[in-house]
C-alpha positions as CSV (number, residue, x, y, z in Angstrom):
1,X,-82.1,109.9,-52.7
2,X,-79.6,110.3,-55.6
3,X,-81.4,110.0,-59.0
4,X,-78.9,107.7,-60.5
5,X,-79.4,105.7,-57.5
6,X,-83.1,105.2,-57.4
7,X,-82.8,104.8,-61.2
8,X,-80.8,101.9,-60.6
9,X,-83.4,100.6,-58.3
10,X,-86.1,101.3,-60.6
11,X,-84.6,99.5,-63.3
12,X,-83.9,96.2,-60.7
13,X,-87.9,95.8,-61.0
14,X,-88.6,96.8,-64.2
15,X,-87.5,94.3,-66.7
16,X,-88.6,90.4,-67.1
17,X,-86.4,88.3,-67.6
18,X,-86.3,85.1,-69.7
19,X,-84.3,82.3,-71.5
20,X,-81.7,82.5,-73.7
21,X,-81.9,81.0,-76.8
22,X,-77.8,80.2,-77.7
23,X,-78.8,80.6,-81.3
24,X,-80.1,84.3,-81.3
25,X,-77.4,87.2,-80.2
26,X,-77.9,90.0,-77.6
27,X,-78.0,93.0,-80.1
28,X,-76.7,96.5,-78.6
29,X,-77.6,99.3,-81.1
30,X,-75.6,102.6,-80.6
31,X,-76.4,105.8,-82.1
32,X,-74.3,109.5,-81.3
33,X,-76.4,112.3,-82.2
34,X,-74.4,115.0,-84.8
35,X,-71.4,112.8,-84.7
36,X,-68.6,114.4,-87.6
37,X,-67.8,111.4,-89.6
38,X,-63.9,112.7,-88.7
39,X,-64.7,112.8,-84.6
40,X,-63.2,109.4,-84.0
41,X,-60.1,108.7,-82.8
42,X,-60.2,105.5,-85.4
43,X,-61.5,107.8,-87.9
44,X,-58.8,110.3,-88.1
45,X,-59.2,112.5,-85.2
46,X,-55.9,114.0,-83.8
47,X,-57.5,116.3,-81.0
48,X,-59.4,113.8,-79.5
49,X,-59.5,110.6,-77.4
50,X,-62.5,108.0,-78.0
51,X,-60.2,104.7,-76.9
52,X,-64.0,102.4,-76.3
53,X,-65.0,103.2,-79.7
54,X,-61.4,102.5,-81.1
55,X,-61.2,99.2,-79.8
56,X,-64.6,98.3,-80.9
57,X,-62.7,99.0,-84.8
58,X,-59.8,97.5,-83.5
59,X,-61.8,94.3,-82.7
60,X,-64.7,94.0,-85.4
61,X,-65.6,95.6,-88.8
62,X,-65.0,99.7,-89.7
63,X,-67.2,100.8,-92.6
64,X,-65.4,103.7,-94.3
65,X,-68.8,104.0,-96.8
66,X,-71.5,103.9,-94.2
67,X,-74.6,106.4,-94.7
68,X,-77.3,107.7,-92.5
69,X,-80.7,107.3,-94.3
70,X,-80.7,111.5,-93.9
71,X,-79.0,114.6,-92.9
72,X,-80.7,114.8,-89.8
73,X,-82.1,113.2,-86.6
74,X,-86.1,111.9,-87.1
75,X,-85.7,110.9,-90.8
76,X,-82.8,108.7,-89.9
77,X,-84.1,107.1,-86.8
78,X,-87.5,106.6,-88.9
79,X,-85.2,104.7,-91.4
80,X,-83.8,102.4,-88.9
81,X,-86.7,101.6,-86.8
82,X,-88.9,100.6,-89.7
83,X,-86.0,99.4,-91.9
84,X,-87.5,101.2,-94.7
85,X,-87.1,104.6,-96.2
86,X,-88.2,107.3,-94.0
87,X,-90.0,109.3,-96.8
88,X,-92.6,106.3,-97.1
89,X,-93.6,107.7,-93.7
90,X,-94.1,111.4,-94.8
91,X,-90.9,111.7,-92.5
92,X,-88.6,113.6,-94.5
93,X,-87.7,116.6,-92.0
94,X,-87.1,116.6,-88.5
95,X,-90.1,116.9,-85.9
96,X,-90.2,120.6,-84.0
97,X,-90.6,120.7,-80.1
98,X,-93.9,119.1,-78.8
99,X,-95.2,118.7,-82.1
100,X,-98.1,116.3,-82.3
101,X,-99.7,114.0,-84.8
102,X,-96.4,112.9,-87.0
103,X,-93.7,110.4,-85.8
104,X,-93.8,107.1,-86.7
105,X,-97.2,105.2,-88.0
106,X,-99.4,103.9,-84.6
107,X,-99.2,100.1,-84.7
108,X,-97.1,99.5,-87.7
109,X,-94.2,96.8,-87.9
110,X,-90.5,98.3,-86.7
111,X,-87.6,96.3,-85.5
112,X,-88.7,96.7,-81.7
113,X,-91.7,95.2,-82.3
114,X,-90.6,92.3,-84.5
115,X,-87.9,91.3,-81.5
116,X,-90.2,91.3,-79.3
117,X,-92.3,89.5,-81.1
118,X,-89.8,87.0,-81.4
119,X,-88.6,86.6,-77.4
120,X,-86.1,89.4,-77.1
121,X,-86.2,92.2,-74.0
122,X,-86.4,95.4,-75.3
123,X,-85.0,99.0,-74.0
124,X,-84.2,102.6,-75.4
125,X,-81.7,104.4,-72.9
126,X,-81.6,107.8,-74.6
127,X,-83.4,109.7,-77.6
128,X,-86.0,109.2,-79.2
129,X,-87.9,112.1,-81.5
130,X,-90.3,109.8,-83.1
131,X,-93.4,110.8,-81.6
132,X,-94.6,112.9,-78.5
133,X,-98.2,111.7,-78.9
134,X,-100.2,108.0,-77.7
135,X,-99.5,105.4,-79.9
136,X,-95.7,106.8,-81.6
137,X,-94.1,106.8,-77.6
138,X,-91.5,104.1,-77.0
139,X,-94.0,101.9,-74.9
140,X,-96.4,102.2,-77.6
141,X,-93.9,101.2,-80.5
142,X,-92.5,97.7,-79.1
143,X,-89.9,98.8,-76.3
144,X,-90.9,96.9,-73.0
145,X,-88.3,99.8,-71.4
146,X,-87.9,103.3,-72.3
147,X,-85.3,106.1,-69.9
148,X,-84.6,109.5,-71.9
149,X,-86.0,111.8,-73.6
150,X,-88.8,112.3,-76.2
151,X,-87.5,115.5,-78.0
152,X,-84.9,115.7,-80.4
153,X,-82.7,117.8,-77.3
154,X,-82.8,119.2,-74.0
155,X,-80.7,120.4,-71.5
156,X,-78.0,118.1,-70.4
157,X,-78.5,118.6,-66.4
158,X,-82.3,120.6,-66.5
159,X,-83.6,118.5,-68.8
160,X,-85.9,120.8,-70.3
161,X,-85.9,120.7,-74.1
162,X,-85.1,124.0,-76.2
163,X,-88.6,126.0,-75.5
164,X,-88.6,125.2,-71.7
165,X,-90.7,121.8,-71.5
166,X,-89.1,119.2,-68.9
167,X,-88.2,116.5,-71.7
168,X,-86.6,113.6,-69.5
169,X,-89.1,110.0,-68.7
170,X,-88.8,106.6,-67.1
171,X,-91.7,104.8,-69.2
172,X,-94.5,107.3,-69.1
173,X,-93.6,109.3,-66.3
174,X,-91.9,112.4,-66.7
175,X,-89.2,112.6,-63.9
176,X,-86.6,115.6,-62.7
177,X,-83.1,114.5,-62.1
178,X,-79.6,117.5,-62.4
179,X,-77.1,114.4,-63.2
180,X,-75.7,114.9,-67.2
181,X,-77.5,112.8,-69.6
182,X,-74.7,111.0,-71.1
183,X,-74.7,109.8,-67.1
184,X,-77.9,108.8,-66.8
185,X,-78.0,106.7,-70.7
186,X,-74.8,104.7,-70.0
187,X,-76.4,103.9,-66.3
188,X,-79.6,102.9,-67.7
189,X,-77.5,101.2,-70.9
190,X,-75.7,99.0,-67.9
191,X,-78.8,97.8,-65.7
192,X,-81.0,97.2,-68.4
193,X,-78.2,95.2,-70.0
194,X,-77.6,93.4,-66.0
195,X,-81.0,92.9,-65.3
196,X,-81.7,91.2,-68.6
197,X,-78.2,88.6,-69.0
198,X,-80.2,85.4,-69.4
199,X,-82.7,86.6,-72.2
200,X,-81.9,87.7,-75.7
201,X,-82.0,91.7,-75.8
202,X,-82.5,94.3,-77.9
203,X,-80.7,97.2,-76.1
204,X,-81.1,100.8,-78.3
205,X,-78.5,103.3,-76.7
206,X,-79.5,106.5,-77.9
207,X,-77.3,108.8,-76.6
208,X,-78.1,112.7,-77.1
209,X,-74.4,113.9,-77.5
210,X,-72.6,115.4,-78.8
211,X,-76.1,117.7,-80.1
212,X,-76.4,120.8,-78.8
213,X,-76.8,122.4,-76.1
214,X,-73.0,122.4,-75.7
215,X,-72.5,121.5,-72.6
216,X,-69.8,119.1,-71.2
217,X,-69.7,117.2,-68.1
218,X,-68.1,120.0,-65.9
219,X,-70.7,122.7,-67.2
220,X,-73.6,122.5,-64.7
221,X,-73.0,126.2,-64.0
222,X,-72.7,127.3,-67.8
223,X,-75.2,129.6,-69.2
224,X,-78.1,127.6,-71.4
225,X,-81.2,129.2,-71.7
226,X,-84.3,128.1,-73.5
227,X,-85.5,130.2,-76.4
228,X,-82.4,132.2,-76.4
229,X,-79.0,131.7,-78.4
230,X,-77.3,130.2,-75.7
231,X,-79.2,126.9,-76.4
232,X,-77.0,126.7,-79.1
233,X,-73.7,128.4,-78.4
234,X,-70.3,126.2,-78.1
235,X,-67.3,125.8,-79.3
236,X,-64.7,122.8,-80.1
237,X,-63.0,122.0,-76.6
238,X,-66.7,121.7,-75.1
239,X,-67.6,120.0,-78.2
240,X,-65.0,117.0,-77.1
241,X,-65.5,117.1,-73.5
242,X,-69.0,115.8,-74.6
243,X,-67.5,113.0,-77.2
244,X,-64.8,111.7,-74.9
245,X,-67.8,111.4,-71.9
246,X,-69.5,109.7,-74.7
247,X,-66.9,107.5,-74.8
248,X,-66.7,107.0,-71.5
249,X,-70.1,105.2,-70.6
250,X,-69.7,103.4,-74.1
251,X,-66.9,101.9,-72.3
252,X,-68.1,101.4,-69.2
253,X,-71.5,99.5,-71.4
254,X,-68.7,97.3,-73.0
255,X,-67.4,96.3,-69.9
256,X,-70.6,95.0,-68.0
257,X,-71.1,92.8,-71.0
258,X,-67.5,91.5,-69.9
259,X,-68.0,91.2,-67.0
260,X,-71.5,89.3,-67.3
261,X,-69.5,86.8,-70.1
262,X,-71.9,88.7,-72.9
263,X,-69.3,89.5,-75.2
264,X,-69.5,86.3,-77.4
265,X,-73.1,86.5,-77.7
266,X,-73.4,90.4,-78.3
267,X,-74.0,92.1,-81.6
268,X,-72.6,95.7,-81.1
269,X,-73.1,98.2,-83.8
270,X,-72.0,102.2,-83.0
271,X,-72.8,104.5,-85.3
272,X,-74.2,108.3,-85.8
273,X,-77.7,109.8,-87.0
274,X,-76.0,111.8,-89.7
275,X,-73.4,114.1,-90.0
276,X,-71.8,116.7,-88.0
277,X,-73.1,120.0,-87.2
278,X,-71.1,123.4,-86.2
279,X,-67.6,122.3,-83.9
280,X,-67.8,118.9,-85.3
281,X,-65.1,117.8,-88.0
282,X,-66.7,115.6,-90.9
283,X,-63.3,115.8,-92.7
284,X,-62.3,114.7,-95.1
285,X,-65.7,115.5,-96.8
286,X,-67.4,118.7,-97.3
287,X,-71.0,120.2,-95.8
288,X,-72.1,118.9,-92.7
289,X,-75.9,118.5,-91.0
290,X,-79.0,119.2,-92.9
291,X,-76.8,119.1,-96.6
292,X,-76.4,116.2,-99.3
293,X,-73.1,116.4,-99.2
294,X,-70.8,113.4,-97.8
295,X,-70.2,115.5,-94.7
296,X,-74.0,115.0,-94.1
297,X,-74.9,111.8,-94.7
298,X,-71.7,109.8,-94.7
299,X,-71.3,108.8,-91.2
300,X,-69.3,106.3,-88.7
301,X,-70.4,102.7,-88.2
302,X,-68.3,99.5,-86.8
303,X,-69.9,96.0,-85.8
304,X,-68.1,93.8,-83.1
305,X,-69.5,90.3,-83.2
306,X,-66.3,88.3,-81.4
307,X,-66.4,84.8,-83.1
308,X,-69.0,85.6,-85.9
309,X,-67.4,88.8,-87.7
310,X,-63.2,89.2,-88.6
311,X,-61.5,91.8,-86.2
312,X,-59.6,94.8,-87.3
313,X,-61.2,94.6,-90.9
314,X,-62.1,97.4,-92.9
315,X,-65.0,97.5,-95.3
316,X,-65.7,99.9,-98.9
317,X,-68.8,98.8,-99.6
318,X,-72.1,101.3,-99.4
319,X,-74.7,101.0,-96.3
320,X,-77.1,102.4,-94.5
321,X,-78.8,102.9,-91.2
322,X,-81.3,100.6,-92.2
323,X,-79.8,98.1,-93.7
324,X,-79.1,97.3,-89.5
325,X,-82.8,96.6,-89.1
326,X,-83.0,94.1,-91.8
327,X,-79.7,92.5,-90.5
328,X,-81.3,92.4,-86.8
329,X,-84.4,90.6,-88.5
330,X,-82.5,87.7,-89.9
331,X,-80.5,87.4,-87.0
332,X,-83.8,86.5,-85.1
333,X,-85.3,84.2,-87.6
334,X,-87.6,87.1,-89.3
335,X,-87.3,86.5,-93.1
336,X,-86.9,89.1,-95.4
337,X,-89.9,90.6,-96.8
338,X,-89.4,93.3,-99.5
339,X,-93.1,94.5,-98.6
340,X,-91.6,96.0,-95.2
341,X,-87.5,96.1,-95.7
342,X,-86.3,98.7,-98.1
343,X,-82.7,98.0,-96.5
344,X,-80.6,94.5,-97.3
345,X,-78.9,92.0,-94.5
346,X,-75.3,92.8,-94.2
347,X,-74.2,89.4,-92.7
348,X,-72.9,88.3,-96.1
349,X,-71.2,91.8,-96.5
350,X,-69.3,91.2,-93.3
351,X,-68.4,87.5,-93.1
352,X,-67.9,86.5,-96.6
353,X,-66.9,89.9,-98.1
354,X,-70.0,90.0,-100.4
355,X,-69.5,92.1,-103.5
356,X,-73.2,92.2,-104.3
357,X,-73.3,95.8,-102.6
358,X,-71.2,97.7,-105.2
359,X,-73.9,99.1,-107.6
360,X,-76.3,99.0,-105.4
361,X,-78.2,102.3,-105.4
362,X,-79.1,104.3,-102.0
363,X,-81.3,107.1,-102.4
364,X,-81.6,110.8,-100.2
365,X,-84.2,113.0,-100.2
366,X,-84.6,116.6,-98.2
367,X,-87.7,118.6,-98.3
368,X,-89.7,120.7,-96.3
369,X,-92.8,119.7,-94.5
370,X,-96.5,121.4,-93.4
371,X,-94.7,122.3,-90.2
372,X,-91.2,123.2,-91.0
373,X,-89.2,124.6,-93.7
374,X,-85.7,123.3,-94.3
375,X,-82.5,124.6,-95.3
376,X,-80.8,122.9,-98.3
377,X,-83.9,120.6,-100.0
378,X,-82.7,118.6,-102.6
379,X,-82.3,114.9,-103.3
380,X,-79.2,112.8,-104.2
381,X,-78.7,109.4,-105.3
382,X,-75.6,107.4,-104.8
383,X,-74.3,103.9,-107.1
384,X,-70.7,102.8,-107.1
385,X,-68.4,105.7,-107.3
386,X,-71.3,108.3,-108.8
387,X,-73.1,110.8,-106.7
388,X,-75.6,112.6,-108.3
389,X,-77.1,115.5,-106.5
390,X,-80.1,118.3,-107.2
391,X,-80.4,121.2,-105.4
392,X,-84.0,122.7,-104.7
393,X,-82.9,125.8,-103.2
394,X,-82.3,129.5,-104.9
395,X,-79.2,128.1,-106.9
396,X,-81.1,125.1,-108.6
397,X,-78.2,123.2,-108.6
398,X,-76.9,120.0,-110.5
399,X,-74.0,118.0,-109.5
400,X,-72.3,114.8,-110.1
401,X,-69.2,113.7,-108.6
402,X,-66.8,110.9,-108.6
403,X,-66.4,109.9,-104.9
404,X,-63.4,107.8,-105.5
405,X,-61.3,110.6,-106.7
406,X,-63.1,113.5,-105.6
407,X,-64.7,112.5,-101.8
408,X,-64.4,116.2,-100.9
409,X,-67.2,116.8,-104.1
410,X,-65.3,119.8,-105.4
411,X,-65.5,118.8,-109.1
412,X,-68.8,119.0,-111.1
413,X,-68.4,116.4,-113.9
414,X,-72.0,117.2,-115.2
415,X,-71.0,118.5,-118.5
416,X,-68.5,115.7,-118.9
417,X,-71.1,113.1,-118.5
418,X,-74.2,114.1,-119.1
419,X,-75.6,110.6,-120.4
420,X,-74.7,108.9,-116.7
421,X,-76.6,112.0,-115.0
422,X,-79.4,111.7,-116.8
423,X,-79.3,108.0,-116.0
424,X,-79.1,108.5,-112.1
425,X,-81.7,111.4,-112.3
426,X,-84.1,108.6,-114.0
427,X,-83.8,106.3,-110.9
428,X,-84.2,109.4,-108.6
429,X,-87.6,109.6,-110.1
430,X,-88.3,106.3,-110.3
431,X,-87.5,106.2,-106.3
432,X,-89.4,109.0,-105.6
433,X,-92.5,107.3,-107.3
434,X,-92.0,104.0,-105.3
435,X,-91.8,105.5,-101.9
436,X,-94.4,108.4,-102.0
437,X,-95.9,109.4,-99.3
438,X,-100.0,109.1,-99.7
């Protein structure tokens, strides 16, 4: 039997279903993985087409200063599980392949687990890199559903991850399937959404693309080998094959809320783990992946909430990815509690137009860990216009930059200001003291 097709029929089985409290909204979470912060059609991009995602801007909110938590995949998703900096965690660098004993903390509180505490239906359709070992798996850290893979990438039709282990489960079990994974998430994204209309859900669509391997839809015969450089070889036309597919099943995930009369009483929220990597296009901002700069943190994000948020508006304000968990919490009756949430409800932000956000601080840190040494470790702290960044590699590094004039960060105005540097370095310590890692 076709895989998609006993999928499907898995999935009939394997979620409950409950009643819908009017009050609390579906919530559909979408994450790209390496997504350039220019690799939208909405966002400026000429040479591709991403129409699903465009009328998601078209009809709810576009952020223009949204911000991963960190340059790259774990530390990000850590941030918006827990709804707390990642470095709180020991969490500041990616995990490797099969690498056991890190992810997130066995039985501590994450937005998963507060839904569904509080009555929602839970699924992850994609990604997840938290954890390979019992107790950090999706089953074990508040998803009643979990179809994808555990690894931070694998081969999109082998689904073997980058050393040759066959990354790609339904729950616990591993399962073998040739059909591309951007296939199999939106299919998954769709039936756990259909079997699961009458109860409030939490739906995490984690899709893997556009990360490497670089392989589009059509390129089940190309060349990707584990171990080797082809795991990592590409170029920009394969690069938006796998956006536009992408696209695609977002689209085809927008539509089955339509079609089940969910769009009134669905929270959608797309956005990317951090910034772009090689073939991506993070313009108009410079570095990319795995650097401070804007084109490594700054990212996409737009909300649809027909009824509750204004369509078509565009928002300045600073976020960041977890700022969505504590939004998530207080749209299911959680209060706030500044003992678990480092990030800040953006309701107000998006209905009333909230100004409280503009000298806020948000706070980055890269640096390597026991298992794996990083390129670029620094940290950077952003409030209002003023970026402040320190550089811990050969070059030693200090930077400050005004991001209203100068988004690109080609202007050091350390020497011009020395007092507000010093200033911003003092709450870079003080944030570093507050969230260490025991």
């Amino acid at each position: 039997m076709n895989f998609r097709i006993s999928l499907l029929l898995f999935l009939g089985y394997f979620f409950p279903v409950t009643a819908f409290p009017a009050e609390r909204p579906n919530i559909l979470f979408i994450m790209a993985d390496d997504l350039g912060y220019g690799d939208l059609s909405c966002y400026g991009a000429e040479d591709l087409n991403t129409p699903n995602i465009d009328q998601l801007a078209e009809e709810g909110v576009l952020f223009t200063d949204f911000y991963a938590n960190a340059p790259t995949c774990t530390p990000t998703r850590a941030g918006f599980l827990t709804g707390r900096y990642q470095q709180r965690l020991g969490l500041d660098n990616a995990l490797t392949y099969q690498e056991m004993g890190r992810g997130l903390q066995v039985g501590a509180p994450n937005i998963a687990r507060d839904l569904q505490q509080k009555g929602y239906v839970t699924g992850l359709c994609g990604k997840w890199h938290l954890g390979y070992d019992e107790g950090r798996t999706p089953l074990d850290q508040g998803f009643d559903h979990f179809f994808g893979l555990l690894g931070g990438n694998h081969h999109y039709f082998q689904h073997m991850d980058r050393i040759g282990v066959p990354d790609l489960w339904m729950g616990r079990e591993s399962v073998k399937s040739d059909t591309y994974t951007t296939d199999l998430i939106t299919d998954c994204a769709k039936k756990f959404i259909r079997e699961n209309q009458k109860a409030p859900f939490f739906l995490y669509l984690s899709h893997a693309a556009p990360h490497f391997p670089f392989q589009g839809p059509e390129d089940r015969d190309k060349v990707v080998v584990p171990k080797k450089k082809s795991w990592q070889i590409g170029d920009r036309e394969t690069y938006i094959a796998m956006v536009e597919r992408m696209d695609e099943g977002i689209g085809e995930v927008l539509a089955e809320l339509d079609q089940l009369n969910l769009r009134k009483n669905t929270l959608v929220v797309f956005t990317s783990d951090n910034g772009g990597d090689v073939h991506a296009r993070n313009a108009p901002f410079s570095g990319g992946k795995s650097t401070l700069e804007e084109g490594g943190i700054r990212v996409p994000c737009i909300a649809r909430w027909p009824g509750q948020l204004p369509e078509g508006k565009t928002l300045q304000a600073s976020a960041v990815t977890m700022d969505w968990s504590a939004t998530f919490r207080r749209l299911a009756g959680i209060e706030a509690d500044s003992t678990r949430e480092d990030g800040i409800d953006l309701m107000p932000l998006l209905t009333n137009n909230d100004s409280s956000l503009q000298d806020r601080a948000l706070f980055w840190r890269r640096k390597s860990g026991p298992k794996r040494k990083v390129k670029n470790p620094g940290r950077a702290v952003r409030r209002g216009n003023w970026k402040y960044i320190e550089n811990f590699d050969e070059t030693g590094e200090t930077l400050l930059f005004d991001l209203k004039t100068d988004p690109g960060e080609k202007t050091n105005l350390l020497e011009k200001y020395p007092g507000l540097a010093g200033e911003l370095r003092k709450e870079l310590d003080q944030w570093e003291t507050d969230v260490a890692y025991p």
